[in-house]
Backbone as CSV, one residue per row, in Angstrom:
resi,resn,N_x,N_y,N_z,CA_x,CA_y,CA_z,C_x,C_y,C_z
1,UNK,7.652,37.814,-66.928,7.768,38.986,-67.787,8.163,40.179,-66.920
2,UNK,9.106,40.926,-67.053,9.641,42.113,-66.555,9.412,43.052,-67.211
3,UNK,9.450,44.376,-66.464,9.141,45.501,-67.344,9.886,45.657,-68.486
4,UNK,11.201,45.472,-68.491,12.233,45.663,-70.142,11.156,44.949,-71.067
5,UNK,10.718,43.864,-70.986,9.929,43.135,-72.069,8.765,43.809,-72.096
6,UNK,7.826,43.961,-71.016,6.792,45.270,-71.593,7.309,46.024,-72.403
7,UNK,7.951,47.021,-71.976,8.319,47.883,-72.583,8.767,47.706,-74.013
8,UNK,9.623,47.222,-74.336,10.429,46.739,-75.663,8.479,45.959,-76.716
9,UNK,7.582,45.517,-75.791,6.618,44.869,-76.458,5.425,46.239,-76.400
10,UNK,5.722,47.076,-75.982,4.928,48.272,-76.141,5.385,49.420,-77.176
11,UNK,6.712,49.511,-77.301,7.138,49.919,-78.583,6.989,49.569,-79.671
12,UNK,6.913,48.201,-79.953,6.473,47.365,-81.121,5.239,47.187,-81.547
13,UNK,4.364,47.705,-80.266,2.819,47.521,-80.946,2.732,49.244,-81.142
14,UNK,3.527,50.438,-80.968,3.238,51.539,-81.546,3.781,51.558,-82.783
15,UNK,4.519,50.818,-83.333,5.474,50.563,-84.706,4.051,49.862,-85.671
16,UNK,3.631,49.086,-85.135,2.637,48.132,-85.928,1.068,48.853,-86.023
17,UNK,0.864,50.325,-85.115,-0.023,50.572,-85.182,0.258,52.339,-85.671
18,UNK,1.266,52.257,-86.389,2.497,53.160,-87.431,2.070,54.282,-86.755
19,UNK,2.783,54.454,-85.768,2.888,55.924,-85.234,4.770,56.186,-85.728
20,UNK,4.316,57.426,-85.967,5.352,58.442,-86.396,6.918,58.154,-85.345
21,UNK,8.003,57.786,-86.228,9.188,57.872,-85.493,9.185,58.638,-84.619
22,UNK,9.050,59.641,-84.925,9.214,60.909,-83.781,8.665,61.379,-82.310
23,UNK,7.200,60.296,-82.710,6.544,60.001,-81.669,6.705,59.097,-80.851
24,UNK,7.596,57.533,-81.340,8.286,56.570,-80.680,9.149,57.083,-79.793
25,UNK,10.219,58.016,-80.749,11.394,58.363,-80.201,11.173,59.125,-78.755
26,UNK,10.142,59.732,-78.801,9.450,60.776,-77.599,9.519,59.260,-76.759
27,UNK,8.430,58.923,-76.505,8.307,57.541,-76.019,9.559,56.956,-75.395
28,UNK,10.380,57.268,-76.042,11.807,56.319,-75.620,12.500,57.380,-74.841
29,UNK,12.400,58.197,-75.206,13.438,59.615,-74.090,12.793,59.436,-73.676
30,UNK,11.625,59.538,-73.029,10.797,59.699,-71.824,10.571,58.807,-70.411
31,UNK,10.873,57.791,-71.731,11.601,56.091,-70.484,12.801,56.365,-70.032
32,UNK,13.853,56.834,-70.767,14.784,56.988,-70.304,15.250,58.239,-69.321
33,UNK,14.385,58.950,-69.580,14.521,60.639,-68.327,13.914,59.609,-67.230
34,UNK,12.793,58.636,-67.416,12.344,58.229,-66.405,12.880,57.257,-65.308
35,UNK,13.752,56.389,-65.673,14.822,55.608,-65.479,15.486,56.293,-64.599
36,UNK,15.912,57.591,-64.971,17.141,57.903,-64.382,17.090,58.558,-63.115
37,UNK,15.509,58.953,-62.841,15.401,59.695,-62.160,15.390,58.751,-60.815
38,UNK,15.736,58.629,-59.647,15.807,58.003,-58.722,14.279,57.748,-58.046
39,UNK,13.789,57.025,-57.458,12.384,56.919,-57.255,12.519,56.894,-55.566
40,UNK,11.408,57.747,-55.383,11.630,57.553,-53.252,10.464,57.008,-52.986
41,UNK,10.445,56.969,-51.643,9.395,56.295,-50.883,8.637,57.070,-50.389
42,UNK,6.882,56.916,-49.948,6.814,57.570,-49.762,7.168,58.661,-48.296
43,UNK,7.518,57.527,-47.661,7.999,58.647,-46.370,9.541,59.150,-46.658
44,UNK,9.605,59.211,-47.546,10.807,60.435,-48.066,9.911,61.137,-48.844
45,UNK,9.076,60.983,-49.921,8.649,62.062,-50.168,7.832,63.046,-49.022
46,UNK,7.086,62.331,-48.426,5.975,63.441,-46.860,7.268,64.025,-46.324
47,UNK,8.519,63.696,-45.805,9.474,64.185,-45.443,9.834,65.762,-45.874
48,UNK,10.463,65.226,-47.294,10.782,66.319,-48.532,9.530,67.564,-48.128
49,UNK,8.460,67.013,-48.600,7.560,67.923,-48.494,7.439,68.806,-47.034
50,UNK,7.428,68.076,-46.356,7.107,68.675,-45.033,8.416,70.139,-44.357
51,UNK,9.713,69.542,-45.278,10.585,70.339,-45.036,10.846,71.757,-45.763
């Protein structure tokens, strides 16, 4: 199981436990801002920071 299938199986149990479209939809932009954002390590982040 990979995260796409979590995910896609975590949307479906907020559908079945009838939360508001709007609140899915949040849910889903939020994966997707999250996605996009590049993820570092942490000795790039102590780096970043330190600079």
């Amino acid at each position: 199981m990979n995260l796409e299938d979590i995910y896609k199986e975590f949307l479906y149990d907020l559908e079945i436990k009838n939360y508001s479209p709007r609140t899915i939809k949040g849910y889903k932009n939020n994966n997707k801002a999250n996605k996009s954002i590049p993820h570092e390590s942490k000795k790039q982040r102590a780096i970043r920071i330190v600079h």
